[in-house]
C-alpha positions in Angstrom: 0.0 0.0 0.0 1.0 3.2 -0.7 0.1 4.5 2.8 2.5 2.2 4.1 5.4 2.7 2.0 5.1 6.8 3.6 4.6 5.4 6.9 7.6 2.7 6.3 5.5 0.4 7.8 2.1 -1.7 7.9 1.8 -1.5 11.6 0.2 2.2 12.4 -2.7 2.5 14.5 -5.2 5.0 13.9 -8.5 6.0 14.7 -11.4 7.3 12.1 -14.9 8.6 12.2 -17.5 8.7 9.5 -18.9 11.5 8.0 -22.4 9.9 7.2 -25.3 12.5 7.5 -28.2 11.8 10.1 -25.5 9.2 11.6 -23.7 9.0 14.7 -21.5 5.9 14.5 -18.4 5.1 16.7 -15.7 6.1 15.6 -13.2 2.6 14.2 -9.6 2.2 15.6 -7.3 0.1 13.3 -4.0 -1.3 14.1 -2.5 -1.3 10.7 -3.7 -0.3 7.2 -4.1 -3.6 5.8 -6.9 -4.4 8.6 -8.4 -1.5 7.3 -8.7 -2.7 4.1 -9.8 -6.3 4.6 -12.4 -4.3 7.0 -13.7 -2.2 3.9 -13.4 -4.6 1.1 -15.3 -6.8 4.2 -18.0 -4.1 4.4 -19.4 -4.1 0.8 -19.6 -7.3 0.8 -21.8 -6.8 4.3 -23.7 -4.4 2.5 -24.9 -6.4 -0.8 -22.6 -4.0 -2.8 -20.0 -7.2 -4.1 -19.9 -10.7 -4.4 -17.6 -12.7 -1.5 -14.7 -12.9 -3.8 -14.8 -9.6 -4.9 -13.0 -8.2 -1.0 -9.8 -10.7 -1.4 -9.8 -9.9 -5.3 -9.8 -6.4 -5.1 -7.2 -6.2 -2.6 -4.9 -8.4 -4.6 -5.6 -6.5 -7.9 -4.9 -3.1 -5.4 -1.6 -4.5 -4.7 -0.4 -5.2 -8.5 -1.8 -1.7 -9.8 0.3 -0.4 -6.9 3.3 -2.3 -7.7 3.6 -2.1 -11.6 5.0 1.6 -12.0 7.5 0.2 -9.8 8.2 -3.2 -11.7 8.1 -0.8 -15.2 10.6 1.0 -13.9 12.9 -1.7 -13.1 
């Protein structure tokens, strides 16, 4: 993740609130980034939006987009 390569590492724990109108939800605490994505690719899934394999394959196509201006430039 791109976040991660800033941070120089995975493990970074942070805390985020949503912005959702006419909604007061608790605010989520992550310890790293990647749970934060397996927790969003988790929620669409959760909320009808995708199919179950559509979470682990997004995150795996995340990871190539984000790697191939790298590998190009090799």
């Amino acid at each position: 993740m791109l976040v991660c390569r800033y941070f120089g590492t995975d493990n970074v724990t942070f805390t985020i609130a949503s912005e959702y109108p006419n909604q007061v939800l608790q605010p989520r605490q992550f310890s790293s980034f990647s749970s934060a994505a397996i927790e969003i690719a988790n929620s669409r899934v959760y909320g009808g939006i995708h199919f179950p394999s559509s979470g682990p394959n997004g995150l795996t196509v995340g990871i190539v987009v984000r790697c191939l201006p790298h590998l190009n430039s090799l």
